[in-house]
N, C-alpha and C positions, 0 to 999 in steps of 0.2 A: 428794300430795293436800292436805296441808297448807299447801303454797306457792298452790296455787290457789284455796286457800278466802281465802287471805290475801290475793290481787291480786285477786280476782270483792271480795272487801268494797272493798277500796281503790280498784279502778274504778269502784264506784257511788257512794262518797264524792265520787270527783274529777267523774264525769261529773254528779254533783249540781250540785256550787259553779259546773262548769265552765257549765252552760244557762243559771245564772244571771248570772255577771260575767264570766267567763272566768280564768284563772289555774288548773285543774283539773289541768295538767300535772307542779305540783311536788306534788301529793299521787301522781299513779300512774309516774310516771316511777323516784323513788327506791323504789317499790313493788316495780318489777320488776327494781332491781339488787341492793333487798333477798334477793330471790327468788333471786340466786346466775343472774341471765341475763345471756350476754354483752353490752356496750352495743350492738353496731352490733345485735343481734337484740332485745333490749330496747326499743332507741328503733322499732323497724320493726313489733314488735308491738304497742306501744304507739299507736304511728300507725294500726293498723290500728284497734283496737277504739275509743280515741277519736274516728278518722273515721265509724263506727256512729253512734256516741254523737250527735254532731255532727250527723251527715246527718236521725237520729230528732228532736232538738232544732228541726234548721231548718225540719223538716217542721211541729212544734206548733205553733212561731210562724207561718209560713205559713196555717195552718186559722186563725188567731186573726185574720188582719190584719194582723199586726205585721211583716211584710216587702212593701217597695215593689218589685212587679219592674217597672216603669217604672225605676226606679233600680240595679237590680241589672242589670237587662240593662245597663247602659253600665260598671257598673263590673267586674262578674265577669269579664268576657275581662282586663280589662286585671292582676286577682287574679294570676287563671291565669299569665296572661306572666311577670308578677314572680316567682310560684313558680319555673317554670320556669327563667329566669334566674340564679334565687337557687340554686338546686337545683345549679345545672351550673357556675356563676362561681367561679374562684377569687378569692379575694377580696384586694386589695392592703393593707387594714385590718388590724392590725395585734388579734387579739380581744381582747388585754389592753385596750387603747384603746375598741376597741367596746362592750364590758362596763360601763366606764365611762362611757360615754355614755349605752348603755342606762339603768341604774343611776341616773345623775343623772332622765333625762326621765321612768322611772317615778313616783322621789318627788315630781317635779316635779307631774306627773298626779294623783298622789293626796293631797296639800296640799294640791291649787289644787280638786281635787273634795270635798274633807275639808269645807273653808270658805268653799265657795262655797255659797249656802241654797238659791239657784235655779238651778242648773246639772242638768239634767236631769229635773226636778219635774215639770215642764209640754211635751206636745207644741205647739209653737212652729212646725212645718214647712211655711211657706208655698208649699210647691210648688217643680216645679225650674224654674231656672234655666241660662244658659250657665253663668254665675261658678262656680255650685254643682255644677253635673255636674263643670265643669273641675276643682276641685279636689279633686271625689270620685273621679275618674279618677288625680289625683299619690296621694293618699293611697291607693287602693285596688292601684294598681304598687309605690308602695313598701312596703307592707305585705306584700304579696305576697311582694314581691324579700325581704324581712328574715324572713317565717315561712318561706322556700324555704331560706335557708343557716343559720340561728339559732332566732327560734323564739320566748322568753322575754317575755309579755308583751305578744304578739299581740291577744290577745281585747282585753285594756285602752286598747291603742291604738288599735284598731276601735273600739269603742265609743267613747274618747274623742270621737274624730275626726270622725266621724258626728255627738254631739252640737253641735260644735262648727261644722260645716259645715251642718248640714241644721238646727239646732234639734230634732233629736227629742229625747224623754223618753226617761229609760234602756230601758224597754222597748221602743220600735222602735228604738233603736240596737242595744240586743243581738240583737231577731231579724235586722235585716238583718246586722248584723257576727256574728252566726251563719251566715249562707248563705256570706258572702262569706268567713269561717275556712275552711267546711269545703272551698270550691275553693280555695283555696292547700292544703288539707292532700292534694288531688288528688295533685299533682306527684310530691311526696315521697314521700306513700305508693306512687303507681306506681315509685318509684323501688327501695324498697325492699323491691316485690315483685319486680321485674323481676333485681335481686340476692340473693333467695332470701330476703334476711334478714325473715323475720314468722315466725314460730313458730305456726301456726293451730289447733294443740293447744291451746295457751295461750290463742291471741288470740280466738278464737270466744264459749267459756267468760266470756271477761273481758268480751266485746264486749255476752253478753248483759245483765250486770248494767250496763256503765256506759248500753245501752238502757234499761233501766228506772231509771236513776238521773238518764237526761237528762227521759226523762217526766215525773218526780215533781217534778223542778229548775224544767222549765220551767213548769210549772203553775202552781207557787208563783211563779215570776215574774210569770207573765199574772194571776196573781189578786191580789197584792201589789204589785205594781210598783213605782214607784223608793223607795215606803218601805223595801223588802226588797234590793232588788235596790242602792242607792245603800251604802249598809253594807257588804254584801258586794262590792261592785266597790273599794271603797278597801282590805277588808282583804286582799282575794287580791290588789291591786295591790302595797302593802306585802309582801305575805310573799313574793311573785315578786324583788319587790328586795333583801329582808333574806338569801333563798337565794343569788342573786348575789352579794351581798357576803362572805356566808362562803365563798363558793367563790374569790371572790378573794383572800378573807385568805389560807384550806388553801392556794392554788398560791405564797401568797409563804413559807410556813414549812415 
């Protein structure tokens, strides 16, 4: 009983920070292997209740505006594929390697967003374009393909990516790289029901708090916007890298 009191708080903590920047994973993730659950059942239940979370989130920003399906329809199927992909690929990348890579373009993301004054302040989104769907179409496959085998730091690349290509303000990158997280998280989590591993004892219970932890996240996002929301996407970008590197120090010693 006390393990569940302790992942229902940690999943409303995660599904908070997660509506607002993304990065929500490394507070409920080690939640549930605090909690003494195997990882492959751990990561499936996890998947489960923060696809809840996620799916509540994308619906807020939806009702607000703050997601273009003009935009989302060209990029979602291509999410989906990359999940898929990612999901099933074994991968020739070596994850030491990977890690490192990740690792480096995180801090990279969150320096270049730390000290940039006007990077996401202002909605700038002049409408689509060929150029612009085209490269929301690579970004939204390879994102896909990276949350389907990996995972780490998803949300911050969506959002970056989004601001980057479309000119939105944090808060339309986060709702649409809200919709567009939660169909990569489709895949997987079929994946991981289809192999038993979700523990729905658990996952229900947890799924209902990180639901009302994604309500009260996104709120404060729509009602704050990138004053709030710019803060908190550099520091959950940060702490998603700083957890990667301790885990790479632990596998060297």
């Amino acid at each position: 009983m006390n393990n569940l009191i302790f992942l229902c708080a940690a999943g409303f903590c995660a599904a908070f920070v997660d509506s607002i920047a993304g990065g929500g994973g490394i507070i409920s993730m080690p939640a549930f292997l605090m909690a003494g659950i195997p990882p492959h059942l751990a990561l499936g239940t996890n998947k489960f209740s923060s696809s809840c979370a996620s799916f509540t989130s994308s619906i807020k920003f939806a009702q607000s505006g703050k997601v273009d399906f003009k935009l989302i329809k060209f990029l979602a199927p291509f999410t989906l594929i990359g999940a898929i992909l990612g999901v099933n690929t074994v991968l020739n990348i070596n994850a030491k390697y990977l890690n490192t890579i990740v690792l480096v373009l995180l801090l990279l993301v969150s320096i270049y967003s730390l000290f940039s004054k006007n990077i996401g302040t202002e909605d700038n989104f002049k409408g689509l374009t060929k150029k612009n769907i085209f490269l929301g179409m690579i970004l939204a496959l390879s994102l896909g393909f990276y949350d389907g085998f990996f995972g780490p730091g998803t949300g911050s690349f969506l959002i970056f990516g989004l601001i980057s290509i479309f000119s939105f303000d944090f808060t339309r990158a986060g709702g649409n790289g809200k919709v567009l997280n939660f169909v990569s998280n489709i895949a997987s989590l079929g994946m991981f029901a289809l192999r038993g591993q979700i523990d729905y004892k658990i996952g229900i219970p947890v799924a209902l708090f990180m639901i009302i932890g994604a309500k009260l996240g996104t709120k404060v996002a729509l009602n704050k916007g990138a004053k709030v929301i710019k803060p908190i996407f550099v520091t959950m970008s940060l702490a998603v890298a700083t957890k990667m590197l301790y885990g790479m120090i632990g596998q060297n010693y």
